[in-house]
ZAMI-366681 format. One record per residue: residue number from 0; residue in one letter; x, y, z of N, C-alpha, C in turn. Coordinates in steps of 0.05 Angstrom, whole numbers, plus 5000, padded with zeros to 4 digits. Example, Ala and Ser with C-alpha at 12.3 -4.5 7.8 and 13.67 -1.06 7.14 Angstrom:
BEGIN
0:a:5264:4886:5156:5246:4910:5156:5264:4934:5156 $
1:s:5257:4955:5142:5273:4979:5143:5258:5001:5157 $
// end
This chain:
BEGIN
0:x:5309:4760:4611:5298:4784:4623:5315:4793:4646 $
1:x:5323:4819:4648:5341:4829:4668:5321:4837:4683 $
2:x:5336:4826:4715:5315:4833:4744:5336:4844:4761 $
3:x:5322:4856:4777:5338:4871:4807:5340:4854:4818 $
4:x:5357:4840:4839:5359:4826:4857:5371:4841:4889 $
5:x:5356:4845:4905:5361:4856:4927:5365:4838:4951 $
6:x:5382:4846:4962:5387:4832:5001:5364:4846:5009 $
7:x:5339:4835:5017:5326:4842:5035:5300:4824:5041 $
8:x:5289:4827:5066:5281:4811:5083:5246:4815:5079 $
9:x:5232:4797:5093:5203:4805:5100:5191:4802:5077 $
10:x:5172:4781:5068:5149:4778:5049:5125:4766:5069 $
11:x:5103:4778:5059:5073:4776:5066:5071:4752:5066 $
12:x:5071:4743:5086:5069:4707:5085:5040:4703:5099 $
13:x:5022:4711:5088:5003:4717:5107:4986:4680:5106 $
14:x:4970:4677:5125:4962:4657:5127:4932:4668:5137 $
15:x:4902:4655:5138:4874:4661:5136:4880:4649:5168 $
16:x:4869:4669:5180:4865:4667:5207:4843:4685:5226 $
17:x:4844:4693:5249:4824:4708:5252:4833:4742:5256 $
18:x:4825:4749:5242:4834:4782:5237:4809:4801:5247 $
19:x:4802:4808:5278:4782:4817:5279:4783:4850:5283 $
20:x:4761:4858:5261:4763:4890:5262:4745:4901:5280 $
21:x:4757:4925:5297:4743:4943:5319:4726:4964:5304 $
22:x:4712:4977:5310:4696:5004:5301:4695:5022:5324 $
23:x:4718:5039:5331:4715:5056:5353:4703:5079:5346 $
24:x:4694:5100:5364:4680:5125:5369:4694:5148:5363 $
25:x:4696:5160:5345:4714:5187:5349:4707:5216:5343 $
26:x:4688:5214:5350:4671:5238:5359:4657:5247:5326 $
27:x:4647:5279:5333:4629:5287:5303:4649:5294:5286 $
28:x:4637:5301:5263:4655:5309:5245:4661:5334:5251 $
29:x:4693:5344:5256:4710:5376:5257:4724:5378:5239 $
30:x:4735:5402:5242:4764:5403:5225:4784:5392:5227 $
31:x:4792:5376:5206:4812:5346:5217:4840:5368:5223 $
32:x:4859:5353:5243:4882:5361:5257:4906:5349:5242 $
33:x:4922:5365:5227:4940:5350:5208:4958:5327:5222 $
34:x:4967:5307:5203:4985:5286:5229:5008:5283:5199 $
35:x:5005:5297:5180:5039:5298:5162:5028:5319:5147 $
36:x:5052:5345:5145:5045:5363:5131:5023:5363:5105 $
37:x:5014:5381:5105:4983:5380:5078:4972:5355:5081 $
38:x:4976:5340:5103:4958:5311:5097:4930:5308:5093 $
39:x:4915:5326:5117:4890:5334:5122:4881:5355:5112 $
40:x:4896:5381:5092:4880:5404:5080:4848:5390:5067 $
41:x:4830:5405:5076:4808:5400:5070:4793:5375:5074 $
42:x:4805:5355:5098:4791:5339:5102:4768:5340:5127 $
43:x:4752:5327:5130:4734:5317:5147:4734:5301:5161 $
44:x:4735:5304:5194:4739:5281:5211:4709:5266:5217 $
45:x:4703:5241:5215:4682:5229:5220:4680:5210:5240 $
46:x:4658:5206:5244:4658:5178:5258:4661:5152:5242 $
47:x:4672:5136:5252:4672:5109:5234:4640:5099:5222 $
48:x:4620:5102:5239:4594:5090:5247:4588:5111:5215 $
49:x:4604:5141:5207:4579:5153:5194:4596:5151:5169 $
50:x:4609:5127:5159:4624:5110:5129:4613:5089:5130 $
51:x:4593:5093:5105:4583:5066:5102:4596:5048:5082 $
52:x:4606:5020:5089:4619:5008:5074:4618:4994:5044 $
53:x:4624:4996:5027:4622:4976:4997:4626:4943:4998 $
54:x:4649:4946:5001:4667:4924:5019:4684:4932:5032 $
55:x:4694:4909:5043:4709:4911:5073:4734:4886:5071 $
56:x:4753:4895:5063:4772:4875:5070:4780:4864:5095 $
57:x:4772:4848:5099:4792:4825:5131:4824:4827:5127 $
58:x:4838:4842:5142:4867:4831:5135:4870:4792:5155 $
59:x:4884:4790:5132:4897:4762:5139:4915:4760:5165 $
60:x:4918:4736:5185:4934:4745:5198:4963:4734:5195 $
61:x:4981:4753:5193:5014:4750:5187:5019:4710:5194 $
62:x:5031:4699:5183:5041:4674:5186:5058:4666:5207 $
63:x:5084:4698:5205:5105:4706:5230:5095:4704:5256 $
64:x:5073:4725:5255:5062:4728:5282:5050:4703:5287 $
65:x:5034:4686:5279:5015:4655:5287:5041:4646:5295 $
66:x:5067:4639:5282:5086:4612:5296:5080:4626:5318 $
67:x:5095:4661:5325:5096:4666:5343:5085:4669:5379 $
68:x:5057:4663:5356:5036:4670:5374:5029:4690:5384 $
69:x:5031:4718:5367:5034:4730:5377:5006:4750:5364 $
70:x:4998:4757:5389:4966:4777:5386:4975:4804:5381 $
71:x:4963:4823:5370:4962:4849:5380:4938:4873:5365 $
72:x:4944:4889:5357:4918:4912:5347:4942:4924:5324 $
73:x:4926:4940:5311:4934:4957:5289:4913:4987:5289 $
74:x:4923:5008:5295:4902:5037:5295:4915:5056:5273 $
75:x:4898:5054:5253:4901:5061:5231:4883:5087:5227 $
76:x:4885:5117:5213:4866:5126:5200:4867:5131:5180 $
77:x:4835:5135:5166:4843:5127:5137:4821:5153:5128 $
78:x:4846:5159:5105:4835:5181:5089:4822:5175:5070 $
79:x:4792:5178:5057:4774:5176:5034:4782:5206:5022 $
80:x:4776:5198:4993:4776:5210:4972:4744:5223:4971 $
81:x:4735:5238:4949:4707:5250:4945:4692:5231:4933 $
82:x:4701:5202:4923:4689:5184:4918:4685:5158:4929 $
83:x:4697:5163:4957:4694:5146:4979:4718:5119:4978 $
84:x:4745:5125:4958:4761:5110:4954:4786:5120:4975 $
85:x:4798:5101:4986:4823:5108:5013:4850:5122:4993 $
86:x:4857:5143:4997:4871:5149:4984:4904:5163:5001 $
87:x:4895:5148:5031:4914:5153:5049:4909:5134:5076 $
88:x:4930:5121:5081:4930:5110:5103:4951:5114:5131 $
89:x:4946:5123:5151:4973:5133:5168:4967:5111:5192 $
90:x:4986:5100:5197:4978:5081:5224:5002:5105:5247 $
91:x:4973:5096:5264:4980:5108:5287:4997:5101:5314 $
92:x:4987:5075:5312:4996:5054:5334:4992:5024:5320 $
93:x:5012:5013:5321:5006:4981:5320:5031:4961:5318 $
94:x:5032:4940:5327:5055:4924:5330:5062:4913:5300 $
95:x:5094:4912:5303:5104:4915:5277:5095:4892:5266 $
96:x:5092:4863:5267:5074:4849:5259:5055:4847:5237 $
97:x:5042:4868:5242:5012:4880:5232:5004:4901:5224 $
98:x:5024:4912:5212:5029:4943:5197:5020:4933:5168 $
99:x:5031:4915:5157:5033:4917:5124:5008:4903:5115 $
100:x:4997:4888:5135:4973:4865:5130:4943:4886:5135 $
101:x:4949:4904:5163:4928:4926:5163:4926:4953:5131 $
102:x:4948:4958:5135:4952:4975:5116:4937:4963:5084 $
103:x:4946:4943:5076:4939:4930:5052:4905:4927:5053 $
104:x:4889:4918:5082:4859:4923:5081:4852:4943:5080 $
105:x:4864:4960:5092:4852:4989:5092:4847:5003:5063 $
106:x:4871:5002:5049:4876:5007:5023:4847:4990:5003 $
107:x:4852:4965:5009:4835:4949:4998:4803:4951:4999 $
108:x:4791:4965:5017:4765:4969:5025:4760:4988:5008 $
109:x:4731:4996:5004:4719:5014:4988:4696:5021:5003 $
110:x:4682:5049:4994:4661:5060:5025:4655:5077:4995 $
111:x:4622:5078:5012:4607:5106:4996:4622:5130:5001 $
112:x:4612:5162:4986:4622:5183:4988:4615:5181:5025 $
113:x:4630:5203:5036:4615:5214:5053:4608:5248:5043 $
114:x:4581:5252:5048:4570:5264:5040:4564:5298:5072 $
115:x:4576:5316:5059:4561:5347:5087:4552:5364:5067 $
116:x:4530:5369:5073:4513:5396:5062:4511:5387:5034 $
117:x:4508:5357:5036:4499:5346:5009:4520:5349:4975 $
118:x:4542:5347:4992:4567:5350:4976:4589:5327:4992 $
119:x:4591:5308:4970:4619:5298:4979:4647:5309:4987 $
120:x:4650:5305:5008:4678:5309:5016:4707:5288:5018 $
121:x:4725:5304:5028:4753:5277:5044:4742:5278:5056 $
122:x:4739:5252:5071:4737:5249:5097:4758:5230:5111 $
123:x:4764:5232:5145:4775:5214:5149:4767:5196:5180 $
124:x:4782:5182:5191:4758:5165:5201:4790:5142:5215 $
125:x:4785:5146:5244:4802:5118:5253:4782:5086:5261 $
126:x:4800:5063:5246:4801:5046:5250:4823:5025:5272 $
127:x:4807:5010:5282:4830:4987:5302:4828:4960:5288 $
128:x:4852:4946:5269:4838:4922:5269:4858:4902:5303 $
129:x:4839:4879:5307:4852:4867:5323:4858:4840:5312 $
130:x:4871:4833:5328:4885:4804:5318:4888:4785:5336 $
131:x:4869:4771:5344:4877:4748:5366:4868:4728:5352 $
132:x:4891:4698:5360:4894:4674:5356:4864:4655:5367 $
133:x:4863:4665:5392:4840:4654:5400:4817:4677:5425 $
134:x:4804:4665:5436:4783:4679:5459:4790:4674:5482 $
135:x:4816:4654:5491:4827:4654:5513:4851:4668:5523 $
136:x:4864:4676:5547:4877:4693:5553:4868:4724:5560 $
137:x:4899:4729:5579:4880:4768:5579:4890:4781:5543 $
138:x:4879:4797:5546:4885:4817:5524:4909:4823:5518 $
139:x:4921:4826:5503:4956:4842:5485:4956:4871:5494 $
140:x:4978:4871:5508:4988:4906:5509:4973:4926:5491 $
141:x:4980:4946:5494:4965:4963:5475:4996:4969:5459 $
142:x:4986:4969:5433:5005:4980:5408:5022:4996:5419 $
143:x:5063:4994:5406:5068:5021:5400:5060:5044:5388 $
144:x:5057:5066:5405:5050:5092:5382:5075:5094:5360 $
145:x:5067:5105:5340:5079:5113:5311:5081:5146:5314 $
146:x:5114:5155:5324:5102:5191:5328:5133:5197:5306 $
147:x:5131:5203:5275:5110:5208:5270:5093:5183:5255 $
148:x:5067:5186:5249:5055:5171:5234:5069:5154:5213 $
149:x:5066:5135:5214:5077:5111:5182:5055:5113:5171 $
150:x:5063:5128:5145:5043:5139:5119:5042:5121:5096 $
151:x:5031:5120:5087:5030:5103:5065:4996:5112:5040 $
152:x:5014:5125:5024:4990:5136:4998:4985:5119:4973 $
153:x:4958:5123:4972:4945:5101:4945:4973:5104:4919 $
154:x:4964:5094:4905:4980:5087:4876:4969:5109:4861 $
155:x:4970:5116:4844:4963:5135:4824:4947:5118:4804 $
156:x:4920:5125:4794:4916:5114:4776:4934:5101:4743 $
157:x:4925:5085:4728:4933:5079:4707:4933:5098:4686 $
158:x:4955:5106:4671:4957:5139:4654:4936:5122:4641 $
159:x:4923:5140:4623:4901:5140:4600:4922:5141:4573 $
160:x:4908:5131:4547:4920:5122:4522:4931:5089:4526 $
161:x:4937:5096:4496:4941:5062:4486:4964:5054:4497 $
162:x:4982:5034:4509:4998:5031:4509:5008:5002:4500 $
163:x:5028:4993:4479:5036:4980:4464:5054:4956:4482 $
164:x:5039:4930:4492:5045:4910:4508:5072:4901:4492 $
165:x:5098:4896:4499:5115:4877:4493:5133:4870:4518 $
166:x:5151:4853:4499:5169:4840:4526:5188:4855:4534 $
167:x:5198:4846:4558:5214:4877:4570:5246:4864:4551 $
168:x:5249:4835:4545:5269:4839:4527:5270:4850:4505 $
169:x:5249:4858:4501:5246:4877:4470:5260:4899:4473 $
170:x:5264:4913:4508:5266:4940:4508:5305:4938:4504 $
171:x:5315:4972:4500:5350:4968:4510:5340:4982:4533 $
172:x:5347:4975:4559:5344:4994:4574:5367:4987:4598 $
173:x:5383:5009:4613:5401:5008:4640:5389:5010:4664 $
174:x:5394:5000:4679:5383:5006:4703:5393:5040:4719 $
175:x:5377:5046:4720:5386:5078:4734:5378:5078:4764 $
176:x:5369:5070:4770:5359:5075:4809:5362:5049:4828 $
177:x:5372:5042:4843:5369:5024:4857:5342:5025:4874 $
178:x:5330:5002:4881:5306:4998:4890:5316:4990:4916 $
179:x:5297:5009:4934:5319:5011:4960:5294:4983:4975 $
180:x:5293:4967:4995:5278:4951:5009:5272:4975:5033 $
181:x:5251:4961:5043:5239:4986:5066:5252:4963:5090 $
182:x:5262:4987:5111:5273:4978:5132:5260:4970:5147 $
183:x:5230:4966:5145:5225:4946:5166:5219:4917:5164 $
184:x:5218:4916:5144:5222:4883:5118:5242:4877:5138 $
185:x:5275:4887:5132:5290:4871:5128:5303:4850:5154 $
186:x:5286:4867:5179:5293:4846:5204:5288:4825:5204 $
187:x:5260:4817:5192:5243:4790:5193:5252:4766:5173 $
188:x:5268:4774:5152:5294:4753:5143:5273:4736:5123 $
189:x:5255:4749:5111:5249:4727:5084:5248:4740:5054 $
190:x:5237:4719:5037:5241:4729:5007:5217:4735:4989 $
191:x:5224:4745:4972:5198:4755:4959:5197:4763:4933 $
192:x:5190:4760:4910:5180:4770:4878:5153:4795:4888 $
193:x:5160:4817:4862:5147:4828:4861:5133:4835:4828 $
194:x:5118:4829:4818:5110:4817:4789:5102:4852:4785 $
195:x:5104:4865:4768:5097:4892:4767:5097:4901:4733 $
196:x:5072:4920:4724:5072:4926:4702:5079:4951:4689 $
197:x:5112:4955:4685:5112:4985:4675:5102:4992:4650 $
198:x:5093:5029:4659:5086:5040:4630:5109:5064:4632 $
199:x:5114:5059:4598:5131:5079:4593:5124:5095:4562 $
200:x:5130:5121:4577:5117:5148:4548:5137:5139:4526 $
201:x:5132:5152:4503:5144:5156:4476:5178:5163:4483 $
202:x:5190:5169:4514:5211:5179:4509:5232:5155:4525 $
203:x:5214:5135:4536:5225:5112:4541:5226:5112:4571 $
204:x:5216:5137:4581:5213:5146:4613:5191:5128:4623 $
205:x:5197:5110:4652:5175:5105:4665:5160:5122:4678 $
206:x:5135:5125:4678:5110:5145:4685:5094:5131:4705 $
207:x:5094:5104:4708:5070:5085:4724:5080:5065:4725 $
208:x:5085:5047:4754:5077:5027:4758:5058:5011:4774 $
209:x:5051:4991:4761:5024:4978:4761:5027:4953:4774 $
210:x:5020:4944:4808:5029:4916:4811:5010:4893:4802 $
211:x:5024:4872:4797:5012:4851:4787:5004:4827:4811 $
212:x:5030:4822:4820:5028:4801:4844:5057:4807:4865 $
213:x:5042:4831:4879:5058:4843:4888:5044:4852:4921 $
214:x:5048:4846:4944:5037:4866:4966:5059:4885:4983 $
215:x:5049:4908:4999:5070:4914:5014:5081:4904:5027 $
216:x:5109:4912:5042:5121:4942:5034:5134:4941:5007 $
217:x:5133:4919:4992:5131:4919:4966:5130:4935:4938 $
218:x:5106:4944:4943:5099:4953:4923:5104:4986:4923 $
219:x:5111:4996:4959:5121:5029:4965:5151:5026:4950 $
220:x:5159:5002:4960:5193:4994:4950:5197:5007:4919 $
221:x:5182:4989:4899:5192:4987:4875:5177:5013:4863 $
222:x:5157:5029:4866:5140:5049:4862:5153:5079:4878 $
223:x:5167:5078:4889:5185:5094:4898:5211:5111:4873 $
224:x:5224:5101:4858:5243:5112:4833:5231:5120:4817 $
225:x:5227:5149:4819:5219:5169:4788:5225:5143:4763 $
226:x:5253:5144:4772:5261:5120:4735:5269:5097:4744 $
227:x:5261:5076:4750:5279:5052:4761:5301:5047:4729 $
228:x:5291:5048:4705:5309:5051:4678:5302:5064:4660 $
229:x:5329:5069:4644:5333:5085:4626:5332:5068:4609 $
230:x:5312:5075:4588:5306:5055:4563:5306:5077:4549 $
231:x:5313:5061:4512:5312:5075:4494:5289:5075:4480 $
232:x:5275:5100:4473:5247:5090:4459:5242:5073:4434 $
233:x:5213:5062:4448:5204:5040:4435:5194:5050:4409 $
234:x:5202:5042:4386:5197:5051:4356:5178:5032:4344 $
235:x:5164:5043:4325:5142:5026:4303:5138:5046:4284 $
236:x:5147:5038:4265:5151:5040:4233:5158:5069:4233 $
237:x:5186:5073:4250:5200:5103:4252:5181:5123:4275 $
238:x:5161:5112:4289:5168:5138:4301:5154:5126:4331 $
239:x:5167:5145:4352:5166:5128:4379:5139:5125:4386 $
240:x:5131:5107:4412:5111:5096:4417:5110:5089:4446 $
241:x:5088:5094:4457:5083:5091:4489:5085:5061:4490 $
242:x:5093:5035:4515:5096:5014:4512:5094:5008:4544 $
243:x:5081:4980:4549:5086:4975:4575:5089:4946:4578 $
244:x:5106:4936:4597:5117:4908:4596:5117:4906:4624 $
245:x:5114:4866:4634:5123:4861:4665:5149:4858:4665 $
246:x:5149:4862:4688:5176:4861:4695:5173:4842:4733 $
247:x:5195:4828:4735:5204:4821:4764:5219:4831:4772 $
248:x:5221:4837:4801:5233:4848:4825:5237:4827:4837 $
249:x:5265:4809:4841:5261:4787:4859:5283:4806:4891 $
250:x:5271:4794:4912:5279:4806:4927:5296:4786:4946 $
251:x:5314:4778:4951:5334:4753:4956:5350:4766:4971 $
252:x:5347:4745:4993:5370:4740:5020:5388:4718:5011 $
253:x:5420:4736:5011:5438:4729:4998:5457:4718:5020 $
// end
């Protein structure tokens, strides 16, 4: 099986610690104030208090930060969909630490619609998670601000139709795009696999990928290339066929 092998740094080494989430005040619902072009068309600003939750992911706290010892916050807001699914996350402020571990709960949580004039809307809504090691000491600085926002948008659903499971050695395919690592990985100097399931149409084009055992900045990385390859289409009994196979991304400090 042919894999990408990249120089680059930073895997989620997360370790179960105490990850405690804030619920701040942010007034009634207005007309939300864009923070990345068309981000907010048509959304709703709420209070946190008026999203009621499904579940609620705990982010884990970073492994880096514990040797380190090191506390801090994450201020995130998060965009719902009309079905109460996060379909945008922009952090606002938070130490680099605790960007990819916030971001991944945020994403991870699920909330009822929010509902005005008895119609679901977007809505959006800031969150703080915090992160302290213990209950002694004064408090952690307050976060760098993010100007502009570090954005980060849901995955696209799974295309619809059949698609025909084989092995990616089955496929001929070149590699066409390099899979760039996100620059803030690469300071923190560790390694990482990224297990991922492409689908590709009748013309051998990738259309979707799907992670398997994969977290950020990960999964923006490899989900990022229109084509990571050019494959030739997958045939059955003469005539092409939609097909999707795993594939690894190993990501190696060389």
């Amino acid at each position: 099986m042919r894999q990408i092998v990249l120089v680059i740094g930073w895997v989620l080494g997360w370790s179960v610690a105490a990850a405690e989430p804030e619920v701040p005040v942010v007034g009634a619902p207005t007309s939300a104030q864009p923070t990345a072009e068309g981000a907010s068309e048509g959304v709703v600003e709420v209070k946190r208090a008026e999203v009621t939750p499904k579940s609620r992911e705990v982010p884990r706290y970073p492994a880096e930060a514990r040797l380190m010892s090191t506390e801090g916050s994450c201020k995130v807001r998060i965009i719902l969909d009309t079905t109460g699914q996060p379909e945008r996350v922009e952090v606002l402020a938070c130490d680099p630490y605790f960007i990819w571990t916030s971001v991944d709960a945020a994403m991870k949580s699920r909330f009822h619609p929010v509902i005005v004039n008895g119609e679901p809307v977007r809505a959006a809504f800031i969150y703080v998670y915090k992160f302290k090691l213990s209950g002694d000491g004064p408090p952690p600085p307050p976060p760098p601000v993010l100007d502009p926002p570090f954005v980060i948008e849901a995955l696209p659903p799974i295309p619809e139709g059949r698609f025909r499971e084989v092995s990616f050695t089955e496929l001929t395919c070149d590699q066409l795009a390099q899979v760039a690592f996100p620059e803030q990985a690469l300071a923190a100097g560790f390694e990482s696999q990224c297990r991922v399931m492409l689908y590709f149409n009748a013309q051998g084009e990738v259309i979707h990928t799907e992670p398997l055992a994969c977290g950020e900045p990960f999964i923006s990385a490899v989900s990022a290339p229109d084509q990571p390859f050019l494959c030739q289409p997958m045939e059955r009994r003469g005539a092409a066929i939609p097909v999707k196979t795993e594939y690894t991304f190993n990501f190696e400090i060389r």
